[in-house]
N, C-alpha and C positions, 0 to 999 in steps of 0.2 A: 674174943673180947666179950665182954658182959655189958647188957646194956639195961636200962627198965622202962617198959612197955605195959602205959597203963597203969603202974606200979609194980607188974611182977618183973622179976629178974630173968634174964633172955638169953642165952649165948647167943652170936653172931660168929659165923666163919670165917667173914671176910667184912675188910670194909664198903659199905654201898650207901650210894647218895638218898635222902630222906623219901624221893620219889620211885624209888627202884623201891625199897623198903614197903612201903604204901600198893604198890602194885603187887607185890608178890605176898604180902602179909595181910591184906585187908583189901580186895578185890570184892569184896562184899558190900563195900560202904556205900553208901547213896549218894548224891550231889549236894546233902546239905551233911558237911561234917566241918570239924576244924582241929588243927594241931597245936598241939605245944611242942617246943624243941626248947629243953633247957627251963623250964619254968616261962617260957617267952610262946604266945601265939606268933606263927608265922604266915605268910599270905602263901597261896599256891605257889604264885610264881615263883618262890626262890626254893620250891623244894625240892629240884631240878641240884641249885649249889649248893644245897647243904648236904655236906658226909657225915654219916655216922662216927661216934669214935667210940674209944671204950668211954665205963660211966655217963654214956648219957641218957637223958630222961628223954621218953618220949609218951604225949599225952593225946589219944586219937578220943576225941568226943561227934560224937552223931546229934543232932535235931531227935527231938522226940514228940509225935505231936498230940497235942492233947491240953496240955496249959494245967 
């Protein structure tokens, strides 16, 4: 399935929940990050039930500090 991550285009093997995804793909992130799923920010807690599908957006933004 084809997903876009960030805006690039991504194959996916299989389907996996938004938190499995974030773990294996971006284990780098710090504690101040946030998602988009769908054009929608989502809170941590549900990234546990949301699955991936084909066509979806997903948008991982980091804290930058400096102002």
């Amino acid at each position: 399935m084809i997903v876009f991550i960030n805006g690039d285009k991504t194959k996916l093997n299989r389907s996996i929940s938004l938190e499995k995804f974030l773990e294996e793909h971006f284990s780098n992130l710090s504690s101040s990050y946030a998602v988009a799923f769908n054009n929608k920010f989502v809170p941590k807690s549900s990234y546990r039930d949301i699955v991936i599908n084909d066509g979806d957006e997903i948008e991982v933004v980091s804290a930058q500090p400096g102002g």
